[in-house]
RODO-2510 file (C-alpha; in nm, 4 decimals, decimal comma):
residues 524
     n   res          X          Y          Z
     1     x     1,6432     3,3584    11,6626
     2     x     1,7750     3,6466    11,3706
     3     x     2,1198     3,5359    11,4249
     4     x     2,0437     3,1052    11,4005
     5     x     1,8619     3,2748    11,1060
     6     x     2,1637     3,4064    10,9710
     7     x     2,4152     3,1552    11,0743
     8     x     2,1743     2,8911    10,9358
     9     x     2,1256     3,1300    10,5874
    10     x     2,5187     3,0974    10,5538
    11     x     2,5534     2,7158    10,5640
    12     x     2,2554     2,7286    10,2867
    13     x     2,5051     2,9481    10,0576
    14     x     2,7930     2,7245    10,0993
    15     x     2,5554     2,3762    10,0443
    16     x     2,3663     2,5448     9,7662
    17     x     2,6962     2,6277     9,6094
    18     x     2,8367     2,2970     9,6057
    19     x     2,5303     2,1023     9,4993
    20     x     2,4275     2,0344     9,1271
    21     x     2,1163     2,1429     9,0128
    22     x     1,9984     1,7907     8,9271
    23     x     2,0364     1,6975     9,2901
    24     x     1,8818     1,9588     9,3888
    25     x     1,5035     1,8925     9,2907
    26     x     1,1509     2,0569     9,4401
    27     x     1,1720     2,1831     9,7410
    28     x     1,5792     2,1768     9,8015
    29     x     1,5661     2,3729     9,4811
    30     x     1,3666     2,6334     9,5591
    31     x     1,5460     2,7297     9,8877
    32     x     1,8809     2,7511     9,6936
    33     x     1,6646     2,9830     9,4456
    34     x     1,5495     3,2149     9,7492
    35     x     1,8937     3,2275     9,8816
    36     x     2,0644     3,3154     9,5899
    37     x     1,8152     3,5881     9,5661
    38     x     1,9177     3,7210     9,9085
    39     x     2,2826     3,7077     9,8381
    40     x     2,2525     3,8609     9,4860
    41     x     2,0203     4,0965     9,5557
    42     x     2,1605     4,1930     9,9207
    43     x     2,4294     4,3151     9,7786
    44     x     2,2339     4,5654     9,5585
    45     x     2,0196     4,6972     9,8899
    46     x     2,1314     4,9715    10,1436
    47     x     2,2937     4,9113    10,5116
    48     x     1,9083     4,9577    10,6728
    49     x     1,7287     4,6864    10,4081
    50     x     1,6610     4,3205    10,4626
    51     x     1,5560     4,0285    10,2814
    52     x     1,3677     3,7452    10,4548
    53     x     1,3367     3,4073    10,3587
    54     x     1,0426     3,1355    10,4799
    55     x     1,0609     2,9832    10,8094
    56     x     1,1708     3,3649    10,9952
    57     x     0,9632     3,4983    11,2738
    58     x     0,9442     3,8637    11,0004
    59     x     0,8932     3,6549    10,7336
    60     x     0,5638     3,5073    10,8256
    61     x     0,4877     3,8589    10,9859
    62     x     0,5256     4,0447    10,6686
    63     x     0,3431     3,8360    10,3948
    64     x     0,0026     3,8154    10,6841
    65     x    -0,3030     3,9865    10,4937
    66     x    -0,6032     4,0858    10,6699
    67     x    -0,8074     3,8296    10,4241
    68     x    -0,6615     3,4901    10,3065
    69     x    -0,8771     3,4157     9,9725
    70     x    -0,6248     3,3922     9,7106
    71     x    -0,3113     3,5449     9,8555
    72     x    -0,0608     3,6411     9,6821
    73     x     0,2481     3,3167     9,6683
    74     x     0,5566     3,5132     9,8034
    75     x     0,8934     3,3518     9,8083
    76     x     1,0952     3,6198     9,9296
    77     x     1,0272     3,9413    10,1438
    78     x     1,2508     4,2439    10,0376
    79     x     1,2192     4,4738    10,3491
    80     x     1,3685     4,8192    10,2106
    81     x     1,4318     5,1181    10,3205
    82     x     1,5314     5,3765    10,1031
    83     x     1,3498     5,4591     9,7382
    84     x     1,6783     5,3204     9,5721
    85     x     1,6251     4,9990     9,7509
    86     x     1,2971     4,9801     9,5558
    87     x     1,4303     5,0637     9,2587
    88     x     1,7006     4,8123     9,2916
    89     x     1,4168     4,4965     9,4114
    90     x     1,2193     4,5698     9,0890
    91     x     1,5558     4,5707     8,8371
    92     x     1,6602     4,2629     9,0402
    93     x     1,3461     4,0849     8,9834
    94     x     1,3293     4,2134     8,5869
    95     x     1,6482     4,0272     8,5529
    96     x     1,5001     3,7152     8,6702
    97     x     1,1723     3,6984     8,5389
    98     x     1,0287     3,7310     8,8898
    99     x     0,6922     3,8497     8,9802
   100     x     0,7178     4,1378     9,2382
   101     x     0,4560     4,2780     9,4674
   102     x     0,4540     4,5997     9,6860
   103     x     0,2963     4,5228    10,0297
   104     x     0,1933     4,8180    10,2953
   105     x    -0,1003     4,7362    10,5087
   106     x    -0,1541     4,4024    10,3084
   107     x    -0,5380     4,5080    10,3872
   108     x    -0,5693     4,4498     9,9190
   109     x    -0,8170     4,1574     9,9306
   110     x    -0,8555     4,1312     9,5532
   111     x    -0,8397     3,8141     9,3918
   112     x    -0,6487     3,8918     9,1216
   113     x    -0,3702     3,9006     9,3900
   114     x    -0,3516     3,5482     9,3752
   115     x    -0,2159     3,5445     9,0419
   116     x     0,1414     3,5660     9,2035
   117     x     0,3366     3,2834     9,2416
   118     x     0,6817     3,2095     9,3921
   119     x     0,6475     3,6483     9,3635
   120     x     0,9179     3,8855     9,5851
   121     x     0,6973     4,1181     9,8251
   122     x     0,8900     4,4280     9,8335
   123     x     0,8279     4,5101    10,2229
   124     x     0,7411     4,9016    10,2287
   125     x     0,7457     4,9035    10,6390
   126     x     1,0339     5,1276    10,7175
   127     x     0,9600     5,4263    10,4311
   128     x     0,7374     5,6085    10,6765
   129     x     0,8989     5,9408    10,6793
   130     x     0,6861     6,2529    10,7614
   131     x     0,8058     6,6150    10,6668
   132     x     0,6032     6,8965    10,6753
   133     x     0,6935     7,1931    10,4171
   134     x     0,7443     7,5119    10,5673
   135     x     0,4166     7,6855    10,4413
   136     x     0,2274     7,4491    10,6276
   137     x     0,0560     7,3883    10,2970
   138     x     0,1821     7,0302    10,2013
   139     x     0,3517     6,7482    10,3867
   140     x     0,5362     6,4834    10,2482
   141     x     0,5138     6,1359    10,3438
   142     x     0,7318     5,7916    10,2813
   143     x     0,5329     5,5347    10,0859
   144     x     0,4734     5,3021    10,3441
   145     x     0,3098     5,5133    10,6071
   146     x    -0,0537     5,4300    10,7587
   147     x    -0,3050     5,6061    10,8234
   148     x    -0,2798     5,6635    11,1993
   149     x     0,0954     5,7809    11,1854
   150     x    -0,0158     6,0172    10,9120
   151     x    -0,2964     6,1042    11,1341
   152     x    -0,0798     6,1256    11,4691
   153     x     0,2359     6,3335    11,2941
   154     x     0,0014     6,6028    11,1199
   155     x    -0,2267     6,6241    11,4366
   156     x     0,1181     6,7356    11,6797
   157     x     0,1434     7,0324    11,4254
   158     x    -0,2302     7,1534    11,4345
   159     x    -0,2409     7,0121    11,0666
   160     x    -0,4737     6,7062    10,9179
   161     x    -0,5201     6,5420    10,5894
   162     x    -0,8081     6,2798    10,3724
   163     x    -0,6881     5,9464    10,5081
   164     x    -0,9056     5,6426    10,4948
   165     x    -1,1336     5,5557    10,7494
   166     x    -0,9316     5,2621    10,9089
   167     x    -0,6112     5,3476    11,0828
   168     x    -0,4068     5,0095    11,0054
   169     x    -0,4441     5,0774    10,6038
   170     x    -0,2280     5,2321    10,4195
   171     x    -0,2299     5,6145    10,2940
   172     x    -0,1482     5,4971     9,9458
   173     x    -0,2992     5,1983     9,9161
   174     x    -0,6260     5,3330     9,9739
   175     x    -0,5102     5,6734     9,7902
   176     x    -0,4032     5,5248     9,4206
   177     x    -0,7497     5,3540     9,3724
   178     x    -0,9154     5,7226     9,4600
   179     x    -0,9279     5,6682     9,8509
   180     x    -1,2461     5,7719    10,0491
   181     x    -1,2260     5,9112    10,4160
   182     x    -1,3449     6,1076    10,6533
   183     x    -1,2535     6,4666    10,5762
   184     x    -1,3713     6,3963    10,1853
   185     x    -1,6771     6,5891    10,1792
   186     x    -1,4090     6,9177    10,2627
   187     x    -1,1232     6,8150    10,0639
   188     x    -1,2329     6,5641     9,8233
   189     x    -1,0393     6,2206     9,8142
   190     x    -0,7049     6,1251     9,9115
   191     x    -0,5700     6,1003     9,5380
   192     x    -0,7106     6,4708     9,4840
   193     x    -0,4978     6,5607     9,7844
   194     x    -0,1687     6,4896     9,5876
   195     x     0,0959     6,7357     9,4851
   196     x     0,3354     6,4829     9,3444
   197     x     0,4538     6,1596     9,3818
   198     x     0,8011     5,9299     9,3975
   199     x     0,7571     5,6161     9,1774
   200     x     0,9550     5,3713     9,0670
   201     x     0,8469     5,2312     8,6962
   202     x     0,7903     4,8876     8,5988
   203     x     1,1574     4,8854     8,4322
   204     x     1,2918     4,9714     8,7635
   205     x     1,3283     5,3640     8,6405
   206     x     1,2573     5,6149     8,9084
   207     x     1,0241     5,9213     8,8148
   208     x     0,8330     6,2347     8,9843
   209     x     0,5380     6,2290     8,8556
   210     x     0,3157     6,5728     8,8803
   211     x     0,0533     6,7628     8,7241
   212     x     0,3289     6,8352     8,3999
   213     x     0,3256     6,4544     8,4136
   214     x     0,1647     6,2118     8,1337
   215     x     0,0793     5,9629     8,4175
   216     x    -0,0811     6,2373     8,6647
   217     x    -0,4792     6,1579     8,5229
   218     x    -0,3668     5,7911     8,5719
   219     x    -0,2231     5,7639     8,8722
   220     x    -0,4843     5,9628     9,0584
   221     x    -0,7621     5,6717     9,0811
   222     x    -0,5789     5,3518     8,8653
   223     x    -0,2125     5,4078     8,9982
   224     x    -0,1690     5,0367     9,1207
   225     x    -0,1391     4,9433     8,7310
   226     x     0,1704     5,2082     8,6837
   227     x     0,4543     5,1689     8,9643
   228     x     0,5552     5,1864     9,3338
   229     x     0,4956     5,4868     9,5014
   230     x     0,8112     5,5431     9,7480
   231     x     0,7213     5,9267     9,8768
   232     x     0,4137     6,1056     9,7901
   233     x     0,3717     6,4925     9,9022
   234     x     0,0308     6,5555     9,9370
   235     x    -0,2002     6,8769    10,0712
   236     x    -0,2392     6,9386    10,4327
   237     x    -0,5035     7,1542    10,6128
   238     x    -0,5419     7,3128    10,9123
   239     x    -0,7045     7,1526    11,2362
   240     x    -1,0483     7,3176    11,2496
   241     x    -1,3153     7,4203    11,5813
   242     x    -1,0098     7,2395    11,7746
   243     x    -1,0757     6,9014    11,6063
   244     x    -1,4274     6,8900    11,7509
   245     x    -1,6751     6,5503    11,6493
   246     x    -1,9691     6,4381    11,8081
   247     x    -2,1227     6,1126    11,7673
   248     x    -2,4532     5,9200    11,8197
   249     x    -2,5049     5,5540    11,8053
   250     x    -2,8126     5,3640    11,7871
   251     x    -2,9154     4,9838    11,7454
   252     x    -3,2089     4,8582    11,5721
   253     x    -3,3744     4,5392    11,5570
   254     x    -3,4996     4,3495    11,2463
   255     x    -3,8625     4,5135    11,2043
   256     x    -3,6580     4,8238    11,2083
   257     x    -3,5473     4,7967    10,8470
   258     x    -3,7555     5,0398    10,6316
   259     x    -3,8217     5,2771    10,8860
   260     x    -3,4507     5,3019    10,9569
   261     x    -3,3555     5,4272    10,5852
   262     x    -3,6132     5,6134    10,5183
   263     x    -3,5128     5,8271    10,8124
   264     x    -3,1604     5,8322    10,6514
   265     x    -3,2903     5,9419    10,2714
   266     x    -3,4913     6,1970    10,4685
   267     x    -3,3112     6,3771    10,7434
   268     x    -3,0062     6,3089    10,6486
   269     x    -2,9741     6,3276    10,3154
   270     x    -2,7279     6,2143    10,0635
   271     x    -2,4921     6,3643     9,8280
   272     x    -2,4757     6,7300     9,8133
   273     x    -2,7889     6,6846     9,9625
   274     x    -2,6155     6,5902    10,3013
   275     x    -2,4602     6,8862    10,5206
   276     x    -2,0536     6,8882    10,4630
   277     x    -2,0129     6,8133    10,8019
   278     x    -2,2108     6,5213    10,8514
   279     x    -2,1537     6,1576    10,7926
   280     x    -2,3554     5,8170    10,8653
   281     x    -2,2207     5,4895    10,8612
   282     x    -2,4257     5,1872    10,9165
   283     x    -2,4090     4,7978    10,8900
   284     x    -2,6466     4,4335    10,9582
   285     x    -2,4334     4,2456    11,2216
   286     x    -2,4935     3,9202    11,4028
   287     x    -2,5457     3,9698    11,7349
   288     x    -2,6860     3,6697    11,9632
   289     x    -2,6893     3,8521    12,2991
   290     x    -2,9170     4,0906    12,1546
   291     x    -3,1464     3,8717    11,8922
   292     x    -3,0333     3,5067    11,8002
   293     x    -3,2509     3,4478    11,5643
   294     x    -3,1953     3,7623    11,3454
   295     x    -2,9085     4,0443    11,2739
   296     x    -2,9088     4,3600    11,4186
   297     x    -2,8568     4,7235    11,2850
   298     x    -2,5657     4,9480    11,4104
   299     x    -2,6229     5,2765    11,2757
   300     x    -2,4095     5,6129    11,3430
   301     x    -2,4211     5,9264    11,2959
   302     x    -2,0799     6,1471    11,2802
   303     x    -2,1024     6,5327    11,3165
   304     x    -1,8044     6,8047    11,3027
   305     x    -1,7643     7,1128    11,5077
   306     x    -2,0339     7,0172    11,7485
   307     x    -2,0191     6,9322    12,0950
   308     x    -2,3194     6,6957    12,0370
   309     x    -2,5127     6,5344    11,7299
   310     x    -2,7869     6,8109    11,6563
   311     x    -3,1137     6,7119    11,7531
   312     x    -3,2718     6,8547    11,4262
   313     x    -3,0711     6,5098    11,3236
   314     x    -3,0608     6,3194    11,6251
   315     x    -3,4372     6,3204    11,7005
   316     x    -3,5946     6,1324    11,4159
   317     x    -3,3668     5,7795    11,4757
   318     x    -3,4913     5,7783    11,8573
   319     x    -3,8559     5,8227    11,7546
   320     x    -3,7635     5,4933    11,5441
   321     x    -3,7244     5,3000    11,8433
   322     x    -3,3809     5,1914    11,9399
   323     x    -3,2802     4,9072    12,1546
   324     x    -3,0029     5,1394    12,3146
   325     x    -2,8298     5,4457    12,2106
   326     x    -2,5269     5,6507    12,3270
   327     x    -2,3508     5,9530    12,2098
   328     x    -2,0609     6,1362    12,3136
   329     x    -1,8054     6,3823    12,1809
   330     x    -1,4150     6,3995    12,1028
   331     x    -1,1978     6,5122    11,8329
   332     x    -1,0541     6,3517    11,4876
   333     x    -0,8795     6,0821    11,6520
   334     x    -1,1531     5,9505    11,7920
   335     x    -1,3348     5,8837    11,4758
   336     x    -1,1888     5,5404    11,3938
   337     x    -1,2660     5,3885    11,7878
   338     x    -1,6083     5,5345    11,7416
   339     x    -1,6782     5,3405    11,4099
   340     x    -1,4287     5,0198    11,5298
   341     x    -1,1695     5,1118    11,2890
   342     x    -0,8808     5,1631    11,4921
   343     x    -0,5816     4,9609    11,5160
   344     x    -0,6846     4,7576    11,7900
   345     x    -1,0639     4,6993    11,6560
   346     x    -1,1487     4,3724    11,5258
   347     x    -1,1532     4,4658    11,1964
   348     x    -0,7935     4,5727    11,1494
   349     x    -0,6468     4,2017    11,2757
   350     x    -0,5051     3,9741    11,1031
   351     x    -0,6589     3,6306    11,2283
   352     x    -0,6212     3,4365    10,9113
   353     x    -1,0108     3,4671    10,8145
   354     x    -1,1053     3,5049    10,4545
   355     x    -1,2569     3,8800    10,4128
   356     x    -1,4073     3,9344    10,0647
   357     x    -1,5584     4,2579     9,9765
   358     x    -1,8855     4,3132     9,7653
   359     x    -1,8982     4,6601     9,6655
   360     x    -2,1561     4,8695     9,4592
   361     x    -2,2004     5,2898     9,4557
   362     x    -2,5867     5,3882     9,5291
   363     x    -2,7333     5,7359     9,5304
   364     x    -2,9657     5,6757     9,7763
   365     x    -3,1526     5,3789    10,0042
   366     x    -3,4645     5,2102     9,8585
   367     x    -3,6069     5,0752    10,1612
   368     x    -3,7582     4,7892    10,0260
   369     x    -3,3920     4,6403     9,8681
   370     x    -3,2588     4,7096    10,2329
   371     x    -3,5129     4,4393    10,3673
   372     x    -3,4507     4,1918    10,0834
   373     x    -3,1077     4,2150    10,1508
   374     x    -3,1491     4,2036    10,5531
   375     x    -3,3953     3,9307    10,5249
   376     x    -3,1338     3,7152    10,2346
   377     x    -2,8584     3,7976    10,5208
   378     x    -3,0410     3,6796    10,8265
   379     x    -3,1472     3,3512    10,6119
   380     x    -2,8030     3,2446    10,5435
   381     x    -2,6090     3,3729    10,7979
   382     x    -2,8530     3,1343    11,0285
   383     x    -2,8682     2,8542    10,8454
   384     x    -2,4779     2,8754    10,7830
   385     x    -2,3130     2,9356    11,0795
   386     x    -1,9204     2,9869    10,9178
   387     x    -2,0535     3,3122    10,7911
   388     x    -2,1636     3,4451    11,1232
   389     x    -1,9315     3,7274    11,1485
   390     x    -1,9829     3,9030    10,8040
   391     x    -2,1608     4,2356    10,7447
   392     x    -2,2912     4,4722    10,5226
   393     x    -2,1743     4,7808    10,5514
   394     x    -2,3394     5,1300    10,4615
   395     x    -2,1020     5,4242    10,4550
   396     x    -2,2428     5,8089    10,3772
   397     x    -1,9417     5,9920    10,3597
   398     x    -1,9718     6,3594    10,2515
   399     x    -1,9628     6,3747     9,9215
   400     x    -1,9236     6,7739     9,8103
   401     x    -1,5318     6,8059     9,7919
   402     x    -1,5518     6,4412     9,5920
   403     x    -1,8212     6,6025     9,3354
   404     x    -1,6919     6,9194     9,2835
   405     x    -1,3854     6,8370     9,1281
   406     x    -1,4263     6,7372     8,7457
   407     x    -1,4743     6,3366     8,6530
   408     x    -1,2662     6,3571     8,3519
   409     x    -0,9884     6,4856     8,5286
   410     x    -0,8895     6,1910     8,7402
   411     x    -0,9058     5,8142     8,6440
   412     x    -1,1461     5,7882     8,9826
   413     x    -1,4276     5,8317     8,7741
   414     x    -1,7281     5,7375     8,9957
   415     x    -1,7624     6,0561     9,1831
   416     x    -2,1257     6,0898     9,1700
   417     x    -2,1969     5,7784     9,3503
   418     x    -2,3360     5,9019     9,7016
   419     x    -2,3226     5,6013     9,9448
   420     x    -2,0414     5,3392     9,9415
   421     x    -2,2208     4,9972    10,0382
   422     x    -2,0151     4,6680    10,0336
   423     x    -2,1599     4,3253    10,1742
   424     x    -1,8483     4,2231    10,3502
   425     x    -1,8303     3,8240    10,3918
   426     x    -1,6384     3,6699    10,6428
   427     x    -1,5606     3,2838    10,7096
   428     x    -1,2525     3,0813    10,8061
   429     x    -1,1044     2,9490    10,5293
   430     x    -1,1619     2,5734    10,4477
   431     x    -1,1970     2,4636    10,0688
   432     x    -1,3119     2,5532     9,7343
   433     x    -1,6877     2,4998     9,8178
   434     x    -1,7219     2,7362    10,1043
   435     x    -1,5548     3,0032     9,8440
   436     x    -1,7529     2,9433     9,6051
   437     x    -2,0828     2,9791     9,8536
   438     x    -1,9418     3,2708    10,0198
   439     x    -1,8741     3,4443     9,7073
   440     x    -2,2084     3,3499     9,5630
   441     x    -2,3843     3,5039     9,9303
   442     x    -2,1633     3,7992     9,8562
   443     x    -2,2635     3,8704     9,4497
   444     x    -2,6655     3,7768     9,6046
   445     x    -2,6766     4,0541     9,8266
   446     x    -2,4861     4,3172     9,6021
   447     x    -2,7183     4,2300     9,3294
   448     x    -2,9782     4,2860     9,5356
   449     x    -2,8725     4,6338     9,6337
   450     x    -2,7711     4,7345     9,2778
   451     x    -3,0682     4,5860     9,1223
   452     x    -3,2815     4,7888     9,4130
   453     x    -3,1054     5,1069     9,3282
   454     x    -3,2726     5,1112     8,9206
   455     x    -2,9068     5,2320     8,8189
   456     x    -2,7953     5,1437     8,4894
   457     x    -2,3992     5,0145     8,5405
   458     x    -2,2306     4,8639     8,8446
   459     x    -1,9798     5,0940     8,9869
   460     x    -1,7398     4,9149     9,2088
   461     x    -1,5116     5,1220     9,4204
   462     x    -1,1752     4,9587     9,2951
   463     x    -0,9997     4,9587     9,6305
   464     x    -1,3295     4,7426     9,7689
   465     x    -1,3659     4,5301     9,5019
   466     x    -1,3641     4,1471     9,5168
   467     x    -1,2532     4,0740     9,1786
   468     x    -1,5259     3,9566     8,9642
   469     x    -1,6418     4,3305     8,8124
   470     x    -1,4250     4,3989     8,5996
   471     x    -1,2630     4,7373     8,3980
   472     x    -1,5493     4,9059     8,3605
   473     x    -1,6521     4,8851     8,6877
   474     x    -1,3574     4,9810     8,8645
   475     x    -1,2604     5,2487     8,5988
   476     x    -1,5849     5,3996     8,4396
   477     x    -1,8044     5,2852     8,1269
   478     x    -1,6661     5,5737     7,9022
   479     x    -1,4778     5,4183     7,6271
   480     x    -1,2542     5,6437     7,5984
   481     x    -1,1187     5,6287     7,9961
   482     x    -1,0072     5,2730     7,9272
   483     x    -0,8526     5,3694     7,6353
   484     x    -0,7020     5,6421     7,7472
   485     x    -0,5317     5,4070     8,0877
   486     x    -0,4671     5,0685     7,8276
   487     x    -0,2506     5,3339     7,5909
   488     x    -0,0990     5,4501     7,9094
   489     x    -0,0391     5,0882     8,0352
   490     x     0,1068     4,9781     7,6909
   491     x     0,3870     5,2878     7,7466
   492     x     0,4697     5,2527     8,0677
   493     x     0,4359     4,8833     8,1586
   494     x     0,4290     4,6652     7,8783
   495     x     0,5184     4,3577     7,9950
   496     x     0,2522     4,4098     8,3031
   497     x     0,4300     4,3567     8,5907
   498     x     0,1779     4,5383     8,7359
   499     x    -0,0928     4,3712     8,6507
   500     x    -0,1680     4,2012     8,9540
   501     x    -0,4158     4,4521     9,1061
   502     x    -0,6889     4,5270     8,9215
   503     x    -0,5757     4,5465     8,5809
   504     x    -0,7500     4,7053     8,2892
   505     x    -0,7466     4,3561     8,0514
   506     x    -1,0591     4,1648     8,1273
   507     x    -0,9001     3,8981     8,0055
   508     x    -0,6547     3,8909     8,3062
   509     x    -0,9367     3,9277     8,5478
   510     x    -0,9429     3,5884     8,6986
   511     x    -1,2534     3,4513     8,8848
   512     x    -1,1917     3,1116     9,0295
   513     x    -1,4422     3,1464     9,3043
   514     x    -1,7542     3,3372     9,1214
   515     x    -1,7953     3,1067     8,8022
   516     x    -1,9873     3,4110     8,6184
   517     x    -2,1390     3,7262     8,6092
   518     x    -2,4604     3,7047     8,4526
   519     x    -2,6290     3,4446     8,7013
   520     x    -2,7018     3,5125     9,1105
   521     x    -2,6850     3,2325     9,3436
   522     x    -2,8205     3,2091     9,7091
   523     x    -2,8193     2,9210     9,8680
   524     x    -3,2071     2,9123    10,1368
***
């Protein structure tokens, strides 16, 4: 198939060479375009790169993402592999007035993505070097590495590092909007892990950046607005009670709401108020074999250097009442099967399903917004059956390594928030009405949890975040922090070719699918 793919890319030269551009409208046009792009730019890339055009086999398998709600229009895949080759894409696409997008996990499901049209995807597959410094204090890694190969490399040299949670993301993805994991309540978050990173500019220069860096605050929480990260070297610890976890699991029915997180707020705590070495994770899940007519609760606890879950913490969730329970024990690596994030869970395909995320940072569970959201869940979910496989998801990461480090000195800046909860709505993809009623089911049940929490400002954990928040809730509500990353922004990339992620201009925060802010919808 690669070499009809090549045979058949040569004939294109030689007819796209000999035809006018007048008889070459719409879509006969705009395969000459990509082609030229491949030959031109080929040229520029190293022995190992690629470029892929529509209609390959590694085309189609490289521009997938794990949601399809405004996804990002890529003409041409740029597979590289060296930092030069990066480099190179970015200059090439400068030149031409191209919009250019870096692609690891493709797990981004913000909708600001879809601002990209007829855009090259600069494929960051094949940079996933590991090397391990001979202190055994820092590895470095390639800037398209995953989680799980981070995980599996460090782990055959006694060694581990923050990742995220999910094996099939990214390290970097997760790690330039702040990154939350595991390990965090020991070491803090991925971005505070890093020693210094690779980049390539948005002028196609490439730069270390470091602490003796101007971009160092920024990069550390906002770094998708600044470059491409080809190699970041990053802190590294060493594997600790032999990589020992314990887990219990326990599932809930509906009446079980209150009781459920109250038990949480009380046993288990949250913020420094929550042992270093414990974690809960929760979500509200259809389940029909267990209750058709109403969601269930899957709730776990996660506990390090213990053969079992303690039963000081254990106990109280099996007086609640449990429809079944299990528990068990392992190391690390077991973590993700444990909480179905590993690379062969559900949630890490890529089954064309739209997958838009709802975040909001609470402090602690107020029972009664957990039923109002529960009961707002079940209603829809049952009376719209598309919906059936969302969730909302509760995670209670450890939070001590995150808070101890100073807010100002990162542009993470939501560090005291405590629990990371994001209604996470899922639906095959149809037309614009289902988006805009799964996005208004979505902005219901975070406004219920936000408005249930008595905070004063949304925070939105950017890496999360469905597109709709905006700056300040990605970035902080200080003045001066947007300031601070706008003047940044205005040095570094003033055109904004990065501003498809995220960006710091609410004006370029586009919103096709929520219509506003200020009003909640839920459709009974």
């Amino acid at each position: 198939m690669e070499f009809l793919m090549i045979a058949a890319a040569g004939l294109m030269q030689s007819f796209c060479d000999n035809l006018s551009p007048n008889a070459a409208p719409g879509f006969l046009s705009s395969l000459c375009k990509n082609e030229n792009i491949a030959t031109d730019l080929g040229a520029h890339l190293s022995s190992a790169a690629n470029v892929w055009l529509p209609g390959s086999t590694t085309f189609n398998t490289a521009t997938t993402r794990w949601s399809s709600l405004d996804a990002p229009g890529i003409s041409v895949v740029v597979e590289v592999a060296t930092e030069n080759d990066v480099a190179e894409t970015v200059k090439y696409a400068n030149a031409n007035n191209l919009p250019f997008l870096a692609y690891n996990g493709g797990h981004g499901a913000i909708e600001t993505l879809g601002a990209i049209e007829n855009g090259i995807e600069i494929w960051l597959g094949k940079l996933t070097s590991v090397s391990i410094a001979e202190d055994g204090q820092t590895a470095t890694f390639g800037g398209g590495i995953r989680s799980k190969q981070v995980t599996d490399a460090l782990w055959a040299a006694g060694k581990q590092t923050v990742t995220g949670a999910c094996e099939c993301t990214s390290l970097l993805g997760p790690g330039l909007g702040g990154g939350h994991g595991f390990l965090q309540g020991q070491y803090g978050l991925i971005a505070d892990q890093f020693e210094s990173l690779n980049m390539v500019l948005a002028n196609g220069t490439q730069v270390t950046v470091n602490k003796d860096s101007e971009l160092w605050w920024a990069v550390k929480g906002a770094g998708h607005n600044f470059g491409i990260v080809t190699s970041v070297t990053s802190k590294i610890y060493d594997v600790q009670n032999d990589g020992l976890w314990s887990y219990k699991s326990f599932y809930y029915t509906y009446d079980k709401v209150e009781e459920l997180y109250n038990a949480i707020n009380r046993y288990l705590g949250t913020g420094k108020k929550q042992a270093m070495n414990l974690m809960n994770y929760s979500f509200f899940f259809n389940y029909p074999a267990i209750d058709p007519n109403h969601p269930v609760i899957a709730f776990f606890i996660l506990q390090q250097g213990v053969g079992a879950v303690e039963e000081k913490y254990a106990e109280p969730f099996e007086k609640i009442g449990p429809i079944m329970s299990t528990g068990g024990k392992g190391t690390y690596k077991d973590l993700p099967t444990w909480t179905s994030n590993a690379d062969d869970s559900l949630p890490c395909q890529k089954l064309g399903l739209v997958n838009a995320r709802f975040p909001v940072d609470l402090q602690s569970y107020n029972p009664s917004a957990q039923r109002l959201a529960f009961d707002a869940f079940t209603n829809f979910t049952q009376k719209f059956p598309a919906f059936n496989n969302s969730l909302v998801l509760f995670e209670g990461y450890s939070t001590q390594g995150v808070q101890n480090i100073q807010a100002d000195s990162t542009a993470f800046s939501h560090r005291e928030g405590n629990l990371l909860v994001t209604p996470l709505i899922i639906y095959p993809p149809t037309d614009r009405k289902r988006d805009l009623q799964g996005s208004r089911f979505g902005e219901h049940l975070r406004q219920v949890l936000y408005h249930g929490s008595g905070q004063d400002e949304m925070h939105s954990y950017v890496n999360y975040a469905f597109g709709s928040e905006g700056p300040e809730a990605w970035y902080g509500y200080e003045p001066w922090r947007l300031e601070r990353l706008r003047s940044l922004k205005a040095k570094y990339d003033p055109k904004g070719r990065f501003n498809f992620y995220a960006p710091f201009d609410r004006r370029k925060v586009h919103s096709p699918h929520y219509p506003s802010r200020k009003k909640v919808y839920i459709s009974n």
